[in-house]
GUVEX-78053 format. One record per atom (N, C-alpha, C, O, CB): atom name; chain; z, y, x negated; residue in three letters. Coordinates in nm, 2 decimals. Last residue first. Glycine has a CB too. Layout:
REM GUVEX-78053
<node a="CA" c="A" w="Z" v="Y" u="X" r="ALA"/>
...
***
This chain:
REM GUVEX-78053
<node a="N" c="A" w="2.67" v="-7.31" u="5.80" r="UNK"/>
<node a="CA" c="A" w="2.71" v="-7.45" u="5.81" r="UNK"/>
<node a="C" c="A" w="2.63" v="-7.52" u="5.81" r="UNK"/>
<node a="O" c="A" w="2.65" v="-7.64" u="5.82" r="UNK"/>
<node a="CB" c="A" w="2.78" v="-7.49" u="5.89" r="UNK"/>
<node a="N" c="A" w="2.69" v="-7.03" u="5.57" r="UNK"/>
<node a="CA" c="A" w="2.60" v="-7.14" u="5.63" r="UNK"/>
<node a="C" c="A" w="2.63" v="-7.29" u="5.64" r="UNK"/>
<node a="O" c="A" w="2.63" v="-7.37" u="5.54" r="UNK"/>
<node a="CB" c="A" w="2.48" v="-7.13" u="5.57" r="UNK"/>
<node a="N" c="A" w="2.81" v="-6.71" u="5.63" r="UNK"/>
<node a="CA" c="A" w="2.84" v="-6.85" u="5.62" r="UNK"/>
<node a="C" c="A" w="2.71" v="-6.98" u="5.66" r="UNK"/>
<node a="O" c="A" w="2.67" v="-7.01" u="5.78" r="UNK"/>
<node a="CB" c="A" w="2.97" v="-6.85" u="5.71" r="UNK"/>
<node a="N" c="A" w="2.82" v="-6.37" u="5.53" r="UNK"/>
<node a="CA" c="A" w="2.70" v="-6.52" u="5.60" r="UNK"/>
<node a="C" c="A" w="2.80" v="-6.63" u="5.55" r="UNK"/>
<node a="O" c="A" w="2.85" v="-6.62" u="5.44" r="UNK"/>
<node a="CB" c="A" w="2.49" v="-6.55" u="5.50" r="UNK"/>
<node a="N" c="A" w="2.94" v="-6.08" u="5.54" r="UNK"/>
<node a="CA" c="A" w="2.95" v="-6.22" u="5.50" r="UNK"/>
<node a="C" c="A" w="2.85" v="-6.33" u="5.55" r="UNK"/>
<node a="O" c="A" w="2.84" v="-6.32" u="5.67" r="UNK"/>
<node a="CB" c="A" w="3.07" v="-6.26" u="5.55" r="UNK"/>
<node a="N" c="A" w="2.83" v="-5.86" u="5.62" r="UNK"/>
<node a="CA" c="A" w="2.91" v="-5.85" u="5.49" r="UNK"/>
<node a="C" c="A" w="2.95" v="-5.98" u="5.44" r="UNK"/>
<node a="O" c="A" w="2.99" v="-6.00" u="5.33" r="UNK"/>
<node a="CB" c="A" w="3.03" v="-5.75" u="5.50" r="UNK"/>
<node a="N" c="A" w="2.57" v="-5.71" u="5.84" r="UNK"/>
<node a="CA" c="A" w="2.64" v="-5.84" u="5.76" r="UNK"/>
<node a="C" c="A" w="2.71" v="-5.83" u="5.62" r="UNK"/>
<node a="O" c="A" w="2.65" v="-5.78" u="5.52" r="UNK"/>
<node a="CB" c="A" w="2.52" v="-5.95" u="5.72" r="UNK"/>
<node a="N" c="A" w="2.44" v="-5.51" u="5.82" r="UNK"/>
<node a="CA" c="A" w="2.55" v="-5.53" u="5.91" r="UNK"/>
<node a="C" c="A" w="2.63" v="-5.62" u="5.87" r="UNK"/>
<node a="O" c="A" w="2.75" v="-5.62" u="5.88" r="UNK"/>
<node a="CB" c="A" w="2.52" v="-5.54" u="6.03" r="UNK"/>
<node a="N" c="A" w="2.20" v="-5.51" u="5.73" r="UNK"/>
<node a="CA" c="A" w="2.30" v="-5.41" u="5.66" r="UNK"/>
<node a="C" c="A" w="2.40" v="-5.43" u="5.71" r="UNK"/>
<node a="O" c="A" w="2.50" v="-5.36" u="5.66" r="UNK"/>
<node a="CB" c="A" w="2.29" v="-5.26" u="5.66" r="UNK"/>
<node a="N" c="A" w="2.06" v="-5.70" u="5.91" r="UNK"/>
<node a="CA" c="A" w="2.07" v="-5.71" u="5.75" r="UNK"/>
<node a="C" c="A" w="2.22" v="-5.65" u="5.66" r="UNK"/>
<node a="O" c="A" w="2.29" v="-5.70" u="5.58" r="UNK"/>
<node a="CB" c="A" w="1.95" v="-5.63" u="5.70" r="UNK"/>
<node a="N" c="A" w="2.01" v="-5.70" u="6.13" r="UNK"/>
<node a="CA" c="A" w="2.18" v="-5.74" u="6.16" r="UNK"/>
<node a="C" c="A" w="2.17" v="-5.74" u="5.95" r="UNK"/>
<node a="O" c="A" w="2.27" v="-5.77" u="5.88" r="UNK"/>
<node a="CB" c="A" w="2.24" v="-5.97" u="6.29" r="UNK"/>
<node a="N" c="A" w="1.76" v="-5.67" u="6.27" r="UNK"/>
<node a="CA" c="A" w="1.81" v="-5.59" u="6.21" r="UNK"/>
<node a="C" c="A" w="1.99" v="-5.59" u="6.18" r="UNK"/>
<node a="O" c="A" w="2.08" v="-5.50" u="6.20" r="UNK"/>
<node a="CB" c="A" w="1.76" v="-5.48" u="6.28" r="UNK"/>
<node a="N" c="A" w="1.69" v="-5.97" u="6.29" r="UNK"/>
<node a="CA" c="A" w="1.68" v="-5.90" u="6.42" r="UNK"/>
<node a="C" c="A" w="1.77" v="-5.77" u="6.36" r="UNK"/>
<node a="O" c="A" w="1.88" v="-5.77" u="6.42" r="UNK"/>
<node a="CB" c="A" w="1.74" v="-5.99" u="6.57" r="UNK"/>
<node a="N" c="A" w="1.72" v="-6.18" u="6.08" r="UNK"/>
<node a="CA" c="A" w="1.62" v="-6.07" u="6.06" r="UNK"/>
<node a="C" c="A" w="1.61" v="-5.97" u="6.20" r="UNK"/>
<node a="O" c="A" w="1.50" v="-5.91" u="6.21" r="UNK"/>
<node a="CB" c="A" w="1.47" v="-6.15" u="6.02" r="UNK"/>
<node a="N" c="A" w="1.89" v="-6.40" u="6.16" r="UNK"/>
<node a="CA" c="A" w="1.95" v="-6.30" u="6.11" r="UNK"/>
<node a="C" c="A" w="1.82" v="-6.17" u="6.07" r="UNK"/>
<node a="O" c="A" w="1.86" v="-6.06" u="6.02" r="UNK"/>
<node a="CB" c="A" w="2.04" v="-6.37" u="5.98" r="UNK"/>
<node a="N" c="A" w="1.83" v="-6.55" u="6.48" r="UNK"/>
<node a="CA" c="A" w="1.79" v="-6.49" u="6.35" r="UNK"/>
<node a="C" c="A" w="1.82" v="-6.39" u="6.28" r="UNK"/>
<node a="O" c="A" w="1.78" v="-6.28" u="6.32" r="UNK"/>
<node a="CB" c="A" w="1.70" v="-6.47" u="6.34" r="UNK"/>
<node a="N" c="A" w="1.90" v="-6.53" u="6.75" r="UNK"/>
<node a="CA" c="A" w="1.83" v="-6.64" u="6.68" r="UNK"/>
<node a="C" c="A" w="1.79" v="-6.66" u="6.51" r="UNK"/>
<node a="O" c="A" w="1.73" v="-6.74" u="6.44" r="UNK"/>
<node a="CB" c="A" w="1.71" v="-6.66" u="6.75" r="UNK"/>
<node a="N" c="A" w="2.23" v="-6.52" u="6.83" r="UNK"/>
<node a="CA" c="A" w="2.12" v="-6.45" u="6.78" r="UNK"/>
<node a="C" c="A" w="2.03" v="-6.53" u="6.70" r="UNK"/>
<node a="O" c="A" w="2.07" v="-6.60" u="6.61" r="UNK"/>
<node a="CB" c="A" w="2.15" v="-6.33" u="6.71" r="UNK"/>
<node a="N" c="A" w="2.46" v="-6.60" u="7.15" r="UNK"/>
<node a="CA" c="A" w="2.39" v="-6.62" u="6.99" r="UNK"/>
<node a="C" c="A" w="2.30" v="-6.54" u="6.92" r="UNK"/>
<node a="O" c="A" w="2.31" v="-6.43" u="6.98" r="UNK"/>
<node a="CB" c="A" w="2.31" v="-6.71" u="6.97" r="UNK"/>
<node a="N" c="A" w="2.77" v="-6.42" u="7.27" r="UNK"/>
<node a="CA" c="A" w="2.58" v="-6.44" u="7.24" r="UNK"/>
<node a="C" c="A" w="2.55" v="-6.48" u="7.10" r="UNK"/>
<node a="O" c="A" w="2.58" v="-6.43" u="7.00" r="UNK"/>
<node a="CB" c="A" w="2.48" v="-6.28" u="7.25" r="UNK"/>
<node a="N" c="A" w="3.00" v="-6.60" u="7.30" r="UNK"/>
<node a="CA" c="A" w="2.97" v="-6.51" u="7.25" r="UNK"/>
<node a="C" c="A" w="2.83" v="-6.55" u="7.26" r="UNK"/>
<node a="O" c="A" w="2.77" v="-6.66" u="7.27" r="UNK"/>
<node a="CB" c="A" w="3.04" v="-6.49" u="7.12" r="UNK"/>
<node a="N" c="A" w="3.14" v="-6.84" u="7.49" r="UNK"/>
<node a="CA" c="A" w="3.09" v="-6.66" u="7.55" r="UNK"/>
<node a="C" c="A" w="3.09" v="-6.56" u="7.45" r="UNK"/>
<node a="O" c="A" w="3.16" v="-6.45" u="7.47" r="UNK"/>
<node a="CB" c="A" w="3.19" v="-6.59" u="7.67" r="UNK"/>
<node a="N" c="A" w="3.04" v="-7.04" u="7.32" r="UNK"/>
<node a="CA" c="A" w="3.21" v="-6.99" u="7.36" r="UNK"/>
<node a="C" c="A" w="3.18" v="-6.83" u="7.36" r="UNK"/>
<node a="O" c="A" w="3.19" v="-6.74" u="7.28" r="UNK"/>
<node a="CB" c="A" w="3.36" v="-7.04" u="7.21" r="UNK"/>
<node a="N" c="A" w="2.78" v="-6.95" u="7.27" r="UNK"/>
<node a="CA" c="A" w="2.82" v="-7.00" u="7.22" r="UNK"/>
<node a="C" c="A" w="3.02" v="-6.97" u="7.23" r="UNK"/>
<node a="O" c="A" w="3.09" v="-6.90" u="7.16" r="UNK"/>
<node a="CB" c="A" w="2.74" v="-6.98" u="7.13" r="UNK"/>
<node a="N" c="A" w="2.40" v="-6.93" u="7.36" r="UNK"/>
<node a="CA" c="A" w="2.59" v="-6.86" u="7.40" r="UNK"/>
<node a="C" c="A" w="2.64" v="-6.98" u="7.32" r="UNK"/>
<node a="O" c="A" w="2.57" v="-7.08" u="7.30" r="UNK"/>
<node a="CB" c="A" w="2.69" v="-6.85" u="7.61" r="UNK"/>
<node a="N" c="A" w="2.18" v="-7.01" u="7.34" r="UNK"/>
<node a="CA" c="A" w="2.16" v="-6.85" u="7.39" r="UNK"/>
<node a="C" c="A" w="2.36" v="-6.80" u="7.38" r="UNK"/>
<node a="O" c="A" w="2.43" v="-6.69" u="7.38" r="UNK"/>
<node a="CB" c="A" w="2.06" v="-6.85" u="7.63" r="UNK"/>
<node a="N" c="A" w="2.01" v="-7.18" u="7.10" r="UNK"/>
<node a="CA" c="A" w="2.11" v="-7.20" u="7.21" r="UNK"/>
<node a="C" c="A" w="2.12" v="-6.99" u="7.24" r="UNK"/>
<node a="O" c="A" w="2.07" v="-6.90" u="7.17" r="UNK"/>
<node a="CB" c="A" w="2.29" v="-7.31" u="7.13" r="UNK"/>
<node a="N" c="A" w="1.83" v="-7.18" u="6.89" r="UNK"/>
<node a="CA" c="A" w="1.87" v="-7.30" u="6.99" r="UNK"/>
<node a="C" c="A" w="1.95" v="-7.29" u="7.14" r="UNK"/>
<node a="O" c="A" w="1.95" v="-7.36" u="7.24" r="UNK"/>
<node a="CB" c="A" w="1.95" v="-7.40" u="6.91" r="UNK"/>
<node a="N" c="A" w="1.86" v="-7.01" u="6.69" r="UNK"/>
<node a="CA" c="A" w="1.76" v="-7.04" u="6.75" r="UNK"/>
<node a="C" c="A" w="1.75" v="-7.14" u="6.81" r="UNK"/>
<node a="O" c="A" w="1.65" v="-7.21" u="6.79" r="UNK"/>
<node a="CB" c="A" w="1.68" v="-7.04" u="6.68" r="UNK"/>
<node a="N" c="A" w="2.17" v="-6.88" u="6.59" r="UNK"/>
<node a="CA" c="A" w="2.13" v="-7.04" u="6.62" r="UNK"/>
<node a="C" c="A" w="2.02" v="-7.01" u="6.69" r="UNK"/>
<node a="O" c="A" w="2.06" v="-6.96" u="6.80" r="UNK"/>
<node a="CB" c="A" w="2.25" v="-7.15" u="6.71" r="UNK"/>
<node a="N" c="A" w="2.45" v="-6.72" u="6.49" r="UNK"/>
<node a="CA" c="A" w="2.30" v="-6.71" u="6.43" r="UNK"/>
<node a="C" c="A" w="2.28" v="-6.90" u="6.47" r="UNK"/>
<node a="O" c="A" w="2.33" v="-7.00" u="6.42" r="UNK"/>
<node a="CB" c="A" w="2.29" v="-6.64" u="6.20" r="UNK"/>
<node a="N" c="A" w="2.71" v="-6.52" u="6.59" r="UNK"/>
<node a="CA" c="A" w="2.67" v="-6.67" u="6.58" r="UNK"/>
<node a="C" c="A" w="2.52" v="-6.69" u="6.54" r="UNK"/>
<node a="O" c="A" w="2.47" v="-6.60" u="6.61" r="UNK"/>
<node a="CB" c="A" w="2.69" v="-6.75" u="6.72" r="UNK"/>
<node a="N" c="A" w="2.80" v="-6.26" u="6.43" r="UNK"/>
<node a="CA" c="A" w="2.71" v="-6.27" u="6.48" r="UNK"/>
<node a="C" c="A" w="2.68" v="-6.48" u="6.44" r="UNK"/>
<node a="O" c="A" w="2.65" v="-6.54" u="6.34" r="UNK"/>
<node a="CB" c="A" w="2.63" v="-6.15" u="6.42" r="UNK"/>
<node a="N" c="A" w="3.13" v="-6.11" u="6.48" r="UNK"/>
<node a="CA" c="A" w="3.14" v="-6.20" u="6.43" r="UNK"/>
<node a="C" c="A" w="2.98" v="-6.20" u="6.51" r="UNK"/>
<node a="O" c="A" w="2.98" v="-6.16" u="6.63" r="UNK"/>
<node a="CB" c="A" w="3.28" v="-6.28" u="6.45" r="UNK"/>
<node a="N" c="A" w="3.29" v="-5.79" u="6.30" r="UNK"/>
<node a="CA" c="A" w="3.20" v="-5.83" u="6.41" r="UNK"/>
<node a="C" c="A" w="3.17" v="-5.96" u="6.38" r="UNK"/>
<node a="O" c="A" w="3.16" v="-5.98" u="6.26" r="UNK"/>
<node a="CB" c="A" w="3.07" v="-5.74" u="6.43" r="UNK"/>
<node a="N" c="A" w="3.66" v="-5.77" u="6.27" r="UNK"/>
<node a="CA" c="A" w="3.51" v="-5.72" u="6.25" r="UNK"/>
<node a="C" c="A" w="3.43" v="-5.80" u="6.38" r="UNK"/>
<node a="O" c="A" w="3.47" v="-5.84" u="6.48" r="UNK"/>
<node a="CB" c="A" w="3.44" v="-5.77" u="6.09" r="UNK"/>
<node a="N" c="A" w="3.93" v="-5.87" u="6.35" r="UNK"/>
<node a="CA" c="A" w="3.86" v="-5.76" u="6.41" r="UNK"/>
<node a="C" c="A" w="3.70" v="-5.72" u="6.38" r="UNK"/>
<node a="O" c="A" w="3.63" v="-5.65" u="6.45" r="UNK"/>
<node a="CB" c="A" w="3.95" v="-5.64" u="6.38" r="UNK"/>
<node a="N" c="A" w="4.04" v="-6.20" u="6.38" r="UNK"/>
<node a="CA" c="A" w="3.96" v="-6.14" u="6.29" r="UNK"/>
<node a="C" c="A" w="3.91" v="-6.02" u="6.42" r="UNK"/>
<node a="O" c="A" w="3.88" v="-6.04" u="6.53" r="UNK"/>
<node a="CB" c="A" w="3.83" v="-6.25" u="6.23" r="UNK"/>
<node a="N" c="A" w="4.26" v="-6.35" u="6.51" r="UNK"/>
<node a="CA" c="A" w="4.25" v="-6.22" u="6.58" r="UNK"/>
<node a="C" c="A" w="4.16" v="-6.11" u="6.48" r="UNK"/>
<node a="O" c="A" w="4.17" v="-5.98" u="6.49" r="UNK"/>
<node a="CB" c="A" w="4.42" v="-6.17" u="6.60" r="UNK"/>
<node a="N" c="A" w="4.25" v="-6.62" u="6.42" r="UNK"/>
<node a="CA" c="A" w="4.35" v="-6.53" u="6.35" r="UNK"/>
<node a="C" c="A" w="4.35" v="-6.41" u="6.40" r="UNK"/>
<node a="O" c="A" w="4.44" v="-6.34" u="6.36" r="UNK"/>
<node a="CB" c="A" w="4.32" v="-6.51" u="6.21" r="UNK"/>
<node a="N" c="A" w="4.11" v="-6.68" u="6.67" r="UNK"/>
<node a="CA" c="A" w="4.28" v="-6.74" u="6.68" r="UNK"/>
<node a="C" c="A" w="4.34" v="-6.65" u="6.55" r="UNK"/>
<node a="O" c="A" w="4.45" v="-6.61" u="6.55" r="UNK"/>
<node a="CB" c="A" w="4.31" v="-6.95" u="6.64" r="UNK"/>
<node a="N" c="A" w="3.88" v="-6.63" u="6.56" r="UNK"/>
<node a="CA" c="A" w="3.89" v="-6.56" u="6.72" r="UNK"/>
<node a="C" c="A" w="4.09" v="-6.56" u="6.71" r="UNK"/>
<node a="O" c="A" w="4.17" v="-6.46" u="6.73" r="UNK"/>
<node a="CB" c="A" w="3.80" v="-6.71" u="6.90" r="UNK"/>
<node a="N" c="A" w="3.82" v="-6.79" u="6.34" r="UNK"/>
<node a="CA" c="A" w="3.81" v="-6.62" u="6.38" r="UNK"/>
<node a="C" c="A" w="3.88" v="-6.60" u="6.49" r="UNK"/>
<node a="O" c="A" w="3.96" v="-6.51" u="6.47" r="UNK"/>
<node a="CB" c="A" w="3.67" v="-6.56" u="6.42" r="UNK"/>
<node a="N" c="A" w="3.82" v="-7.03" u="6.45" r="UNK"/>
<node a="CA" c="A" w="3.90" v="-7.01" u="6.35" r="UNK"/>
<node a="C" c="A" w="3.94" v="-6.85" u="6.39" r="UNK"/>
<node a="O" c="A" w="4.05" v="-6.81" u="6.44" r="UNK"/>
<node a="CB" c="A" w="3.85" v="-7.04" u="6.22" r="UNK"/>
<node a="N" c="A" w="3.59" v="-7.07" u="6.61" r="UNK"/>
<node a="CA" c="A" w="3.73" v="-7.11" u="6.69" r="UNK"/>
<node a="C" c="A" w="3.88" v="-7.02" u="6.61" r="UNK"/>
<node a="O" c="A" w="3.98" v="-6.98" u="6.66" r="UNK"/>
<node a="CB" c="A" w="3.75" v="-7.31" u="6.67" r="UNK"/>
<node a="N" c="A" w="3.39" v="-7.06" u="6.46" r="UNK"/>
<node a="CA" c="A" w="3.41" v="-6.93" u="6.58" r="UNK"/>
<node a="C" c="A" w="3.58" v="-6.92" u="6.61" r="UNK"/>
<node a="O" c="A" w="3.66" v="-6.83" u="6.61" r="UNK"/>
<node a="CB" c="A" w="3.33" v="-6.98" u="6.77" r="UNK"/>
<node a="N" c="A" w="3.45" v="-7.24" u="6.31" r="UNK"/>
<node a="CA" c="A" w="3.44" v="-7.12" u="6.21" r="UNK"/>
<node a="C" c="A" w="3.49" v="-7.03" u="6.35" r="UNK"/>
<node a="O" c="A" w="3.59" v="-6.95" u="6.35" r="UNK"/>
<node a="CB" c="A" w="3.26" v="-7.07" u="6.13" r="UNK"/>
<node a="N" c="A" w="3.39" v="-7.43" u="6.49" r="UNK"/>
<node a="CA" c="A" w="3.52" v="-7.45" u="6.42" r="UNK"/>
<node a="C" c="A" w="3.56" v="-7.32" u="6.36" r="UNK"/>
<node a="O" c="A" w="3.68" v="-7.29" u="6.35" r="UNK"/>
<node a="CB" c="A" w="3.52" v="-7.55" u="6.32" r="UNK"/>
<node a="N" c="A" w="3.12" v="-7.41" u="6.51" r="UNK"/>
<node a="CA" c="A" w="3.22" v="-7.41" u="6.59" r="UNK"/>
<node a="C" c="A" w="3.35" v="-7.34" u="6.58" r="UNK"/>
<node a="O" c="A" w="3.40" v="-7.24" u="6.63" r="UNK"/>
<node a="CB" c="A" w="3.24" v="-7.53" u="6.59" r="UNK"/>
<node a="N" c="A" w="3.04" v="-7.47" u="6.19" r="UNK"/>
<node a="CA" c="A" w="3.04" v="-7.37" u="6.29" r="UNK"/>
<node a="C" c="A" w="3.12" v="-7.30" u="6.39" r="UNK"/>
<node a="O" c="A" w="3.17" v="-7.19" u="6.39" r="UNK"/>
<node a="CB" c="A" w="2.98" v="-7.39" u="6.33" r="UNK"/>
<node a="N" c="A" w="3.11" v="-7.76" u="6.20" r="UNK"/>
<node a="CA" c="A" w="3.20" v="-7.67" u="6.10" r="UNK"/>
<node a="C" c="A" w="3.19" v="-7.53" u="6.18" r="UNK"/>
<node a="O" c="A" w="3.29" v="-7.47" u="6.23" r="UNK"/>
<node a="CB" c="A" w="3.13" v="-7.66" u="5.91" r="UNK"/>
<node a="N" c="A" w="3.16" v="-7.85" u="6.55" r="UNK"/>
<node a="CA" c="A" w="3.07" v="-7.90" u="6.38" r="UNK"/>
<node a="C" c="A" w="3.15" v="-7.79" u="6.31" r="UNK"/>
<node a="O" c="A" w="3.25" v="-7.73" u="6.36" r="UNK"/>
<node a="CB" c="A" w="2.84" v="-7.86" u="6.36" r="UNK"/>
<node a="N" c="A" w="3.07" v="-8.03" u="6.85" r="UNK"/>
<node a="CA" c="A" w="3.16" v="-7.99" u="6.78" r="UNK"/>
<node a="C" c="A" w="3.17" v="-7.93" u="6.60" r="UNK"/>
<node a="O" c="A" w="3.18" v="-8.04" u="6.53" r="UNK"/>
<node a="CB" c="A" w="3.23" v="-8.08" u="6.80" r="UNK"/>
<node a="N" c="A" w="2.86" v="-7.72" u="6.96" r="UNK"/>
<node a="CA" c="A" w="2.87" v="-7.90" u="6.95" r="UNK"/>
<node a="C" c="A" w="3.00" v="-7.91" u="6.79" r="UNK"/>
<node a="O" c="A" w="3.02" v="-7.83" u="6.70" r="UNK"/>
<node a="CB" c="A" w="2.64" v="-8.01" u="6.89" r="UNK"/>
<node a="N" c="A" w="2.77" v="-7.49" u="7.01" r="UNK"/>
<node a="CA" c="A" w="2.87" v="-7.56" u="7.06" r="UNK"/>
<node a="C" c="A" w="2.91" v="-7.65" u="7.03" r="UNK"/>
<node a="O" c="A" w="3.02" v="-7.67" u="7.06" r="UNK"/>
<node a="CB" c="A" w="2.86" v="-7.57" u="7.15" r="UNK"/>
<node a="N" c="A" w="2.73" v="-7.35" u="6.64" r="UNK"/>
<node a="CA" c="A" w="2.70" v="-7.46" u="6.75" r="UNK"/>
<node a="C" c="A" w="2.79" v="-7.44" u="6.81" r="UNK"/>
<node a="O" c="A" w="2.88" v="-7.38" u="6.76" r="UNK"/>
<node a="CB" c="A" w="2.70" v="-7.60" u="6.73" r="UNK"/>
<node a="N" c="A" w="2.55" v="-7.19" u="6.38" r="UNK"/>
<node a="CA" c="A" w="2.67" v="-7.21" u="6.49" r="UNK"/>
<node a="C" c="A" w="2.62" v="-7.27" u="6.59" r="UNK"/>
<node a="O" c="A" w="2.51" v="-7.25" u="6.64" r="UNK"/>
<node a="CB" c="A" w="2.73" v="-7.10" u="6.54" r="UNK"/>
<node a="N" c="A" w="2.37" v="-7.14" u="6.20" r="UNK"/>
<node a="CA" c="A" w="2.35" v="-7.25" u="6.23" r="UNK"/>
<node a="C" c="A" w="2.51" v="-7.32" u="6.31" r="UNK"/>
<node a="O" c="A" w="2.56" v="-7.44" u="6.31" r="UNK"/>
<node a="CB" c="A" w="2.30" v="-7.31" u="6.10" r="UNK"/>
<node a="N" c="A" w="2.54" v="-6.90" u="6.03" r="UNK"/>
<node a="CA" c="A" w="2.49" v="-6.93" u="6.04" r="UNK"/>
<node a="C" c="A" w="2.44" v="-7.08" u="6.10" r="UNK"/>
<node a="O" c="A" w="2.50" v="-7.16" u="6.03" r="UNK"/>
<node a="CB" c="A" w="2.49" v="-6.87" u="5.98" r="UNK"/>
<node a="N" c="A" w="2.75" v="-6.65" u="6.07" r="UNK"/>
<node a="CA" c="A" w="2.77" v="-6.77" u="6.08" r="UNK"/>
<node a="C" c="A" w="2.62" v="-6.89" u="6.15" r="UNK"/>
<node a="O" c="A" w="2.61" v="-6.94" u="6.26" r="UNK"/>
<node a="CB" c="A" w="2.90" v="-6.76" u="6.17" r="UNK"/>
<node a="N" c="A" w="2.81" v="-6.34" u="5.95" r="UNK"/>
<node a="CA" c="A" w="2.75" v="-6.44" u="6.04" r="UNK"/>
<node a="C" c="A" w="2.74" v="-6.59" u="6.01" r="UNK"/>
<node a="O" c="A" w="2.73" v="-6.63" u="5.89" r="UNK"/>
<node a="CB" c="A" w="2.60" v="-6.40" u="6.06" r="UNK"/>
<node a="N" c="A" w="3.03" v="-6.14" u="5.97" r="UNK"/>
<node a="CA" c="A" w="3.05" v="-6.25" u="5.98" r="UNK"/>
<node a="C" c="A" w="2.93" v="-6.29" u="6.02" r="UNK"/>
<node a="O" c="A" w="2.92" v="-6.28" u="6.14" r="UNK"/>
<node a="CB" c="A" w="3.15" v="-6.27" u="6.04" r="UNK"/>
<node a="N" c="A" w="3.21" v="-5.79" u="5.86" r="UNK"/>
<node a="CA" c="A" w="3.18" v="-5.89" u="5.98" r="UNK"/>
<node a="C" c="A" w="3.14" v="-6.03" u="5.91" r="UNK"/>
<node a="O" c="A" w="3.20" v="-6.05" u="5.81" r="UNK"/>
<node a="CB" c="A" w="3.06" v="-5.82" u="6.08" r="UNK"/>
<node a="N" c="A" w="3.35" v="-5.72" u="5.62" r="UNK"/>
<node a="CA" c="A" w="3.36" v="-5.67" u="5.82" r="UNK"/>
<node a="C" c="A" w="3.32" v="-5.73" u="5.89" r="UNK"/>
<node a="O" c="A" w="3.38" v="-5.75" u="6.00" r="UNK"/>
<node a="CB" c="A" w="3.29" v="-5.55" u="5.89" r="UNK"/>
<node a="N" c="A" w="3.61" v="-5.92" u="5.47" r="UNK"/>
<node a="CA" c="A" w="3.47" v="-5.86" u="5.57" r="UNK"/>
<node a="C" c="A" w="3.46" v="-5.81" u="5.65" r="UNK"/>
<node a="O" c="A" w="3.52" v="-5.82" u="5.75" r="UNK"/>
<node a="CB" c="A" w="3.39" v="-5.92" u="5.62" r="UNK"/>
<node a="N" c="A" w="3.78" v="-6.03" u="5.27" r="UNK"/>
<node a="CA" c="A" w="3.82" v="-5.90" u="5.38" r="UNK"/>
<node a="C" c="A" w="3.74" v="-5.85" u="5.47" r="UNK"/>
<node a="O" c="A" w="3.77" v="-5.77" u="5.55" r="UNK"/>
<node a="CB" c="A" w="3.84" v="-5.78" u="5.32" r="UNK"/>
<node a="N" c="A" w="3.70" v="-6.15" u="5.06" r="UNK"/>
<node a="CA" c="A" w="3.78" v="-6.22" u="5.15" r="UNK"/>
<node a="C" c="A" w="3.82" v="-6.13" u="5.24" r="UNK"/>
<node a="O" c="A" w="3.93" v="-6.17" u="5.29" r="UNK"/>
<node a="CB" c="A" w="3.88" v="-6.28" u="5.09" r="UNK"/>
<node a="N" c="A" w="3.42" v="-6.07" u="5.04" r="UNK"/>
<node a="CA" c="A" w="3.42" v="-6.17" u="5.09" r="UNK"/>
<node a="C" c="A" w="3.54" v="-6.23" u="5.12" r="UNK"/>
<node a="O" c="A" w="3.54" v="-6.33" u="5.19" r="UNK"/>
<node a="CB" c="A" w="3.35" v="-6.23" u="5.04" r="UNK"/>
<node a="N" c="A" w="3.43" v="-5.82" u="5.01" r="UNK"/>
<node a="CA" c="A" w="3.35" v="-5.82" u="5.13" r="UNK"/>
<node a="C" c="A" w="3.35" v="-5.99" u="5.11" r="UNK"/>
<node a="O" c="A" w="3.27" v="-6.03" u="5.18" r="UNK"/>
<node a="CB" c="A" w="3.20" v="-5.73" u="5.13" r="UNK"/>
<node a="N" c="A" w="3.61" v="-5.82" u="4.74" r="UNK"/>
<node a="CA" c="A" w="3.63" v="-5.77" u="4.83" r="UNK"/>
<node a="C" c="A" w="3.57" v="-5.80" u="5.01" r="UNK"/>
<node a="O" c="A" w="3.65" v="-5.81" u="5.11" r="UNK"/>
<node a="CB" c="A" w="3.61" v="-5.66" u="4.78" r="UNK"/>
<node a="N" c="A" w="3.51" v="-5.89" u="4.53" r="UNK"/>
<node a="CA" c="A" w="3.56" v="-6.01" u="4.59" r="UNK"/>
<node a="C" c="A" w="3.59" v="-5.93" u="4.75" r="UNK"/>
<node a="O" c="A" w="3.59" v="-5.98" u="4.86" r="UNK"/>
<node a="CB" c="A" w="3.72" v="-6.08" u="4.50" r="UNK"/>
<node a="N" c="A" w="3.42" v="-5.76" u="4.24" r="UNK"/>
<node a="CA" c="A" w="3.44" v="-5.75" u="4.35" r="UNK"/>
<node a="C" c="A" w="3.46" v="-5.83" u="4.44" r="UNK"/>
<node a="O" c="A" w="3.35" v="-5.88" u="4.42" r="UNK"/>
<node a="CB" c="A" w="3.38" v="-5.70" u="4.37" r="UNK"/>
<node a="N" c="A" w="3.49" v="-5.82" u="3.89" r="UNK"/>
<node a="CA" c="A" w="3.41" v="-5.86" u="4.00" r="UNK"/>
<node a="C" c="A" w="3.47" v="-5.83" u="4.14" r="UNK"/>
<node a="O" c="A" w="3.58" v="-5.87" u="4.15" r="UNK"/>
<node a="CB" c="A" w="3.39" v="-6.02" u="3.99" r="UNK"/>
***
């Protein structure tokens, strides 16, 4: 079984990311401090930023093939 794209990913969306304090958050906060290099997409139809990353309101804005991980908090 391949495991690869999920403990090595290129990138990351993180679904139902918040400012507010929550697992999400916490996910950005995590990434950023191990110095993760892929692409990290906050996915929240609520909010426009998120610790000066841009949100995206929906993972269907062509980020399909781009995503190698989804997390949903």
């Amino acid at each position: 079984m391949q495991l690869e794209a999920l403990v090595r990913p290129k990138s990351v969306a993180i679904l139902g990311a918040s400012d507010k304090p929550t697992i999400g958050r916490r996910l950005l906060i995590s990434l950023a401090r191990i110095g993760f290099k892929g692409a990290v997409y906050p996915v929240n139809p609520n909010t426009v930023q998120i610790r000066h990353t841009i949100t995206i309101c929906s993972i269907h804005y062509g980020l399909i093939g781009s995503i190698f991980c989804a997390i949903s908090t």
